[in-house]
N, C-alpha and C positions, 0 to 999 in steps of 0.2 A: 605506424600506419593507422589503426585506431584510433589515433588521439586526432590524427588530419581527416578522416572521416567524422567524426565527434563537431569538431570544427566548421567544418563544411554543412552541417546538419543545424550546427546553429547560425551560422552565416542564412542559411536558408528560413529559419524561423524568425530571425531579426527582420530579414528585410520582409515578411511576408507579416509581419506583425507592423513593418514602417509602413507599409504599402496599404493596409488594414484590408488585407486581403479575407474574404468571407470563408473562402474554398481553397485548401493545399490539397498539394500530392507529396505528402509524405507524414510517416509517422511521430506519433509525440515522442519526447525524448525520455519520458516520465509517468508515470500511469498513479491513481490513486484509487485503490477500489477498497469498498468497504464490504469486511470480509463478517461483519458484525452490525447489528443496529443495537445492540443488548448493550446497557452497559452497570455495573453493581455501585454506580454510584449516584448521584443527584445533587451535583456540581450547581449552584446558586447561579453559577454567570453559564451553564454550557447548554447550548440548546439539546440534546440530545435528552433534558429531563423533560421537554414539550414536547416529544416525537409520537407521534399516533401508535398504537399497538402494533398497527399491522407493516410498519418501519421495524420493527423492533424483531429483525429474525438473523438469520444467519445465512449467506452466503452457500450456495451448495459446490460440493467438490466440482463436480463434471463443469458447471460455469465456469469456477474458477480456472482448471484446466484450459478450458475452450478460449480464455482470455490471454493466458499465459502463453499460449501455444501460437497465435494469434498476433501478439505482440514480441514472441523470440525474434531474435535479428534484428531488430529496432528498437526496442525499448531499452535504457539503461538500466534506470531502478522503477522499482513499483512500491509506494506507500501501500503498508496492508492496516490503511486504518480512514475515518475521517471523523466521523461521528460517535461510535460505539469503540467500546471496549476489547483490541485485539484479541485479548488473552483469553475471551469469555468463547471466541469458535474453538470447538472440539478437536478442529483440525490444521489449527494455525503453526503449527512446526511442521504437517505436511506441505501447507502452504508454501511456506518459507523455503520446502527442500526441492518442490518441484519449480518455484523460479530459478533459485540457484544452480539448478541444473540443466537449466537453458540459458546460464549465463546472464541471470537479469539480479540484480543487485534488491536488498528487500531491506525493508525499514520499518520500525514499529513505533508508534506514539502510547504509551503506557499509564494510566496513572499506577501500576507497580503495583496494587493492593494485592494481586495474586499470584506473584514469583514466589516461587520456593524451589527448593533444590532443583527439585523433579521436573519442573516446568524451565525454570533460566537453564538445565540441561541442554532439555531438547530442543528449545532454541538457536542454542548456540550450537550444539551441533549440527541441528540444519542448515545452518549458513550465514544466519540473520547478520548484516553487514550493519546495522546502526539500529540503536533503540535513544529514542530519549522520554524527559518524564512529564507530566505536568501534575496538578492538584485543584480543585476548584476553580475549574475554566479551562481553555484549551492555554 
């Protein structure tokens, strides 16, 4: 049943994306928030080393909540990254646990410099369904 509602949702964004429709009534299938503007490296090609100071902060709980909460029942997955450094929020394995507990799938873009035991734990414990890596640039 899920997979022919899934279906029917893209059906619905195709043709309102053929249609170059300005205004839908219905939710994205996908969310990307940036749960960070920080990031501990200074990537030659990544814009994120040009970002103003006051870009450069972090995400607070209760938004993030109010977005997640907001988004259950519609949303698939949510990117918990764009610009900045996932791993550098204090609170991104809380993150991680309270999408997956409304059933929304969570994803991380990483340059890895700061897994270790203690952190790729809590990660994965919370739910995290897909990480992947980059280096110098996205």
């Amino acid at each position: 049943m899920a997979g022919a509602i899934n279906l029917l949702r893209l059906s619905k964004i195709f043709f309102s994306y053929f249609l170059k429709r300005e205004v839908v009534g219905y939710m994205p299938l996908r969310l990307w928030i940036e749960t960070t503007g920080r990031c501990n490296l200074k990537c030659a090609f990544c814009m994120n080393k040009d970002l103003p100071p006051d870009q450069k902060k972090d995400m607070d709980m209760p938004l993030y909540k109010k977005i997640i909460d907001e988004a259950a029942g519609d949303v698939y997955d949510v990117n918990l990254f764009h610009r900045g450094e996932p791993l550098l929020h204090p609170d991104i394995a809380d993150m991680i646990a309270y999408a997956e507990e409304r059933n929304i799938r969570t994803r991380i873009h990483t340059n890895a410099t700061l897994l270790d035991e203690d952190l790729d734990s809590r990660i994965i414990y919370a739910g995290l369904d897909m990480i992947s890596f980059s280096f110098d640039g996205y």
